[in-house]
C-alpha positions, 0 to 999 in steps of 0.5 A, a space after each residue: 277429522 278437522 273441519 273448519 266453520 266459516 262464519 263462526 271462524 271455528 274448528 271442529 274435531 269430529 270422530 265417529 259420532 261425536 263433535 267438538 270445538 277444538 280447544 286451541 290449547 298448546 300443549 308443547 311439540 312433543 312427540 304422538 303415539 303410534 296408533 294401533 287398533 287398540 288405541 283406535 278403538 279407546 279414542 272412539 270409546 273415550 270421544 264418544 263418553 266425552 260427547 256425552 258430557 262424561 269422563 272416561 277411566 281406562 283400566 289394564 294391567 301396569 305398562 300398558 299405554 293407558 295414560 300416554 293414551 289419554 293424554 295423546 287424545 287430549 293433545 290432538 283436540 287441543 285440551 288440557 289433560 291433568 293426570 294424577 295417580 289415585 293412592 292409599 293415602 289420597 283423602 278428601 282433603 287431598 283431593 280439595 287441595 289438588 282441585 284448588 290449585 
């Protein structure tokens, strides 16, 4: 749900118990999941440790939706989502590059 505060001129995404400010991010008009109760339920999860100030790491099997599945989160509260494919050869130093930009 989408609300809107008048007197800080600000939006607000809010799902189950949890509340944030909308990021205001654009993230190009592309296409949205169709959401299923399985999706449903890993937005509530994921929200939910957000609002927490943690993160979240869905797991499965390969092909299964888990990555379009945050990343379509991240695009409807309007956050950047960066997305990279944890590997053998990821060290430390890897990891300090990708952080550095």
């Amino acid at each position: 749900r989408y609300t809107y505060e008048d007197e800080a001129e600000l939006f607000h995404v809010r799902q189950g118990h949890s509340e944030f400010q909308y990021g205001y991010e654009y993230l190009g008009a592309s296409p949205r999941l169709v959401i299923t109760p399985l999706t449903d339920r890993c937005y509530l999860t994921l929200t939910g440790a957000l609002h927490l100030k943690m993160g979240g790491a869905p797991a499965g099997p390969a092909g299964t939706g888990k990555t379009e599945t945050v990343k379509d989160l991240a695009k409807s509260v309007a956050k950047q989502c960066v997305v990279f494919n944890c590997s053998d050869g990821l060290d430390y130093k890897m990891m300090g590059k990708f952080f550095a930009g």
